[in-house]
Phi, psi and omega in degrees: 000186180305326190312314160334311161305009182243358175119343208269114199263151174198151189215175188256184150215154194277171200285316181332296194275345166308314193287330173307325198283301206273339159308293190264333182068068182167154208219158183250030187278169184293171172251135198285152175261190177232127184242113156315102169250103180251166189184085201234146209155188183239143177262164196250160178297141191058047174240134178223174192303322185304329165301335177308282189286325173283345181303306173315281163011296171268324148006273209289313194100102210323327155254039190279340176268323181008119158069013140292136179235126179245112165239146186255152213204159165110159176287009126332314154296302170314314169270015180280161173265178203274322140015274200291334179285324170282000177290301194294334166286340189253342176257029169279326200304284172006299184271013174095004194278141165264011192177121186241151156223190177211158190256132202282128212222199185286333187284325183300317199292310206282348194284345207246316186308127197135305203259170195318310170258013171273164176320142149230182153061246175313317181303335181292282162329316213266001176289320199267005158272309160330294188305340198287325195294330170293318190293151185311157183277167176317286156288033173270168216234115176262171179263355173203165162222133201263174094239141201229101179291055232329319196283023198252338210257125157229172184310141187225108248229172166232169180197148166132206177254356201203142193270057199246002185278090204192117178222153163263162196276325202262053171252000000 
């Protein structure tokens, strides 16, 4: 979901598992694996995240995340604004992903300080060291890993029922 672009996995659920939820205060799912999606380059002019997320897409395939959490990664993602990270994180669901995220940075921090319901003064400090504390280790260890090259991702366009329904203008 959107959220995602903030470090946060947040996913929807159907009235089932709501009733499972406000009963039990607990939810019952599989453990999701995690596919690494880098994506490093310079993006070429009139490529946007949406381009992006669809490039994957059509990759990967409209269920290629099934039983999957994906996060992104590489300096593409890294130079996007946060906009663009939550556009790219709220269509992962799309490709069939139950949680797309970005790992929460500097950029996230400057995005949240500040604001109304963030954290202040001491509360602040010790919120952005918790998020530092969430992001992947260096040497963390995945179950896939994409890589992609932005200078590969072109405008894109769709039709259909699914955005897995999908060309860049220049095919």
């Amino acid at each position: 979901s959107t959220h995602g672009a903030f470090g946060a996995i947040a996913f929807g659920i159907g009235t089932s598992q709501v009733r499972d939820v406000l009963a039990t205060q607990t939810m019952a799912m599989s453990k999701l694996k995690v596919r690494r999606i880098n994506v490093d380059g310079q993006l070429g002019a009139g490529v946007y995240s949406k381009d992006v997320i669809l490039h994957i897409i059509r990759t990967l395939g409209v269920n290629g995340g099934v039983g999957y959490a994906y996060e992104f990664g590489g300096s593409t993602i890294e130079n996007m604004t946060m906009e663009e990270r939550m556009t790219l994180c709220n269509m992962s669901i799309e490709g069939g992903a139950r949680v797309g995220y970005v790992n929460p940075d500097e950029k996230t921090f400057e995005y949240i300080k500040g604001r109304r319901y963030a954290p202040k003064g001491a509360d602040w400090d010790k919120a952005v060291a918790r998020w530092k504390a969430l992001a992947s280790d260096a040497d963390a260890k995945y179950d896939d890993v994409v890589n992609i090259k932005a200078q590969d991702i072109a405008p894109t366009v769709t039709w259909g029922i699914n955005p897995g329904q999908a060309i860049s203008v220049v095919e």
